[in-house]
C-alpha positions as CSV (number, residue, x, y, z in Angstrom):
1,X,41.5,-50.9,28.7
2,X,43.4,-47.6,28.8
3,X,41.1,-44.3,28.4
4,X,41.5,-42.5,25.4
5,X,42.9,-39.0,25.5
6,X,43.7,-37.3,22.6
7,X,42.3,-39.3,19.8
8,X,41.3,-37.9,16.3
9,X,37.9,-36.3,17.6
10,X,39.7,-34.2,19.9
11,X,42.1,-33.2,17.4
12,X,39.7,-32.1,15.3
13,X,37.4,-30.4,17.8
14,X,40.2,-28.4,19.1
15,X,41.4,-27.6,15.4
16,X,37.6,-26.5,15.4
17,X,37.4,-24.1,17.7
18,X,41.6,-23.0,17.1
19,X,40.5,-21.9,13.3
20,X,37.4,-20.0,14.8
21,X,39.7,-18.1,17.3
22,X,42.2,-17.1,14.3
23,X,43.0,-13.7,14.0
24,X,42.8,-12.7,18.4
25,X,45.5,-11.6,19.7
26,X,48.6,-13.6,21.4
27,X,47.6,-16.8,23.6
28,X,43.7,-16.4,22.6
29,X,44.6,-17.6,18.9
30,X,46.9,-20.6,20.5
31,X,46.2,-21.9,23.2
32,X,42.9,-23.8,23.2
33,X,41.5,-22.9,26.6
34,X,41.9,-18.9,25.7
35,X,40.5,-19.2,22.5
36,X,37.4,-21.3,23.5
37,X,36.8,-18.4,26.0
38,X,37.5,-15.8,23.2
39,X,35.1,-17.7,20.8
40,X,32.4,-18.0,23.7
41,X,32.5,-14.2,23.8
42,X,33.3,-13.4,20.4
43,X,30.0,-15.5,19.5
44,X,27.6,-13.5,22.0
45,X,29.1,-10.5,20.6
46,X,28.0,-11.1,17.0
47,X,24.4,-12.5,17.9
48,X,23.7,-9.6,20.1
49,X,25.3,-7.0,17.6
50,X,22.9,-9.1,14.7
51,X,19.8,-7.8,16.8
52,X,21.1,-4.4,17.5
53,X,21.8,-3.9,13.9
54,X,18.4,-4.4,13.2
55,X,17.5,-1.5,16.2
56,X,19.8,1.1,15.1
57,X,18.7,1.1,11.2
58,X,15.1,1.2,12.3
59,X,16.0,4.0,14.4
60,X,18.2,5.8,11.3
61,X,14.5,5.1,9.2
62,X,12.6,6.8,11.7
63,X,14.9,9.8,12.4
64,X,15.5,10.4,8.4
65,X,11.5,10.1,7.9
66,X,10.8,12.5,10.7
67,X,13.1,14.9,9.3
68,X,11.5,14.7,5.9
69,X,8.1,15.5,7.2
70,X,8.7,17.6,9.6
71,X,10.1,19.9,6.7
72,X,6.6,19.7,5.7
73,X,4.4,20.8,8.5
74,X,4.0,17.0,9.9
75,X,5.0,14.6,12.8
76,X,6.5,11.7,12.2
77,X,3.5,9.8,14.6
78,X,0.5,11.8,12.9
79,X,2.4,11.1,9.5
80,X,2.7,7.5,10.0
81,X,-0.9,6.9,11.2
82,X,-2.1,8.5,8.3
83,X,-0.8,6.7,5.8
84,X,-2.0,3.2,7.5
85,X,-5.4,5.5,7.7
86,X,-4.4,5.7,3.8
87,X,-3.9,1.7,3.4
88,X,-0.4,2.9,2.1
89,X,1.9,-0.1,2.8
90,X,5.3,1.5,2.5
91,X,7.8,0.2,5.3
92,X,10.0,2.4,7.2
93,X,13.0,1.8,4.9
94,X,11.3,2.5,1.7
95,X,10.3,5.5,3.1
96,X,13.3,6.5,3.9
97,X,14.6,5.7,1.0
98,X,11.7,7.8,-0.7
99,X,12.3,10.8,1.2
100,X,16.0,11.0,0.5
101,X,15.9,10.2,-3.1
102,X,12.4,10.7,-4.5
103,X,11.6,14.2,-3.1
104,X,8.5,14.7,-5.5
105,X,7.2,11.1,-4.6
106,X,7.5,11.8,-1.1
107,X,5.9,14.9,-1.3
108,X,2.4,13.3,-3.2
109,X,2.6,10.6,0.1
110,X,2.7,13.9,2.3
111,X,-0.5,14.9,0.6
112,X,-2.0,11.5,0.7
113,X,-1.5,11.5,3.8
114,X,-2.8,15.2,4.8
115,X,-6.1,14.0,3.0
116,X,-6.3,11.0,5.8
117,X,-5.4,12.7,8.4
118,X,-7.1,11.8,11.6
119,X,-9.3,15.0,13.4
120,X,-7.3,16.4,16.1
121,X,-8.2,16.1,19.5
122,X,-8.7,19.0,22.0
């Protein structure tokens, strides 16, 4: 019995990973060996750059949130801790969001959070 080559599956597994690989340039969007490697890559790329996404906004949060309090008298830490002190259950984005949009809201936080302050340490 003769072994099968280049049946239907095949086809259609190459056609697969071809329409994936659409859009790269030159032999990487024909040629099915370049464009498995180029999908390989392509794919690590996105799943990393998912994860980083999520780093760099919290980072953007954090930096705009700082800023805000700062403006105020306040560390972003001592801030922070304060409001968990507070049972205030705002995450970093909402905060952001507050201290960008909702100046007076963000201000009566700031106070909240003045009132649970934790002592400071000499």
């Amino acid at each position: 019995m003769p072994r099968a080559k280049g049946g239907p599956k095949t086809r259609h597994r190459r056609n697969k990973r071809l329409k994936l690989a659409k859009g790269q340039y030159g032999a990487k969007s024909r040629l099915f060996r370049s464009a498995t490697e180029s999908v390989d890559k392509g794919q690590t790329y996105a799943y990393t750059g998912r994860k980083n996404r999520k780093r760099d906004f919290r980072q953007l949060w954090i930096a705009r949130i700082s800023a805000a309090v700062r403006s105020h008298g306040l560390t972003y830490s001592r801030f922070v801790n304060a409001l968990k002190n507070a049972n205030v259950l705002l995450d970093r984005k909402v905060l952001s969001d507050m201290a960008i949009k909702d100046g007076t809201g963000f201000e009566k936080l700031i106070g909240l959070a003045r009132q649970h302050l934790a002592p400071a340490t000499a």
